[in-house]
C-alpha positions as CSV (number, residue, x, y, z in Angstrom):
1,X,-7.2,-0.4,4.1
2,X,-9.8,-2.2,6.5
3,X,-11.7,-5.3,5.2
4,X,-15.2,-5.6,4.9
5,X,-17.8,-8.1,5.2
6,X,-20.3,-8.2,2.6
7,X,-24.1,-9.4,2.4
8,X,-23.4,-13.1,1.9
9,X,-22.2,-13.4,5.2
10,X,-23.9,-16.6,7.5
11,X,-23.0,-15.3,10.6
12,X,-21.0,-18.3,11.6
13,X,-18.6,-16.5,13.9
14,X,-15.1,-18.0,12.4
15,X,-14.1,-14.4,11.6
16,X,-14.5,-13.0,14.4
17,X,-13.0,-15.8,17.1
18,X,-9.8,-15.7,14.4
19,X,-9.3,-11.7,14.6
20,X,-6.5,-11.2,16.6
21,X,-7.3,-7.2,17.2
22,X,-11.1,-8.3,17.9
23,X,-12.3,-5.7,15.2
24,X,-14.9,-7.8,14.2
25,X,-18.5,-7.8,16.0
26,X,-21.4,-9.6,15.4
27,X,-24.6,-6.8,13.9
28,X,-28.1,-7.4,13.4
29,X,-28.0,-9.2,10.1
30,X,-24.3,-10.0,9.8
31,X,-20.4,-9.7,11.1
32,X,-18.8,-6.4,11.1
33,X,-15.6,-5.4,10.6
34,X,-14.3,-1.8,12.5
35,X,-12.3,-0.4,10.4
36,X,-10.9,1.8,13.0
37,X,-9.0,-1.3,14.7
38,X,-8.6,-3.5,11.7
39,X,-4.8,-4.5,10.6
40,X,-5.4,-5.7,7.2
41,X,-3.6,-9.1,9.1
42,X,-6.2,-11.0,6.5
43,X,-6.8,-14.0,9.0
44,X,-10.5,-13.8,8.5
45,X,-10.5,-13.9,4.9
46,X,-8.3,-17.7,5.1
47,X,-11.2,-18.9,7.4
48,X,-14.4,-17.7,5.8
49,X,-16.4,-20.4,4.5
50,X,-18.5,-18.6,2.0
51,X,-15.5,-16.4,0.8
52,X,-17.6,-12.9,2.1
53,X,-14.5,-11.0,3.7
54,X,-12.5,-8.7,1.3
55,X,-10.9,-5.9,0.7
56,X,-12.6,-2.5,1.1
């Protein structure tokens, strides 16, 4: 199951340069996360600072 990015999200950009299937993009308000390509690899979650990746 993909992970999502919720709401609190500061748009910071650490997610998405530590992806390592570049699933994540940067939206309008906030990262995404594609859950199409997503590996459930978890990398992003370690280097969000404001803890707003988790599991769908």
């Amino acid at each position: 199951m993909a992970h999502v990015i919720s709401e609190e999200c500061i748009k910071c950009g650490a997610c998405e340069a530590e992806c390592p299937v570049n699933a994540i993009s940067e939206d309008t308000d906030q990262f995404v996360i594609d859950p199409d390509v997503c590996t459930d690899c978890a990398s992003c979650t370690e280097v969000c600072p404001v803890g707003a990746i988790s599991e769908a």
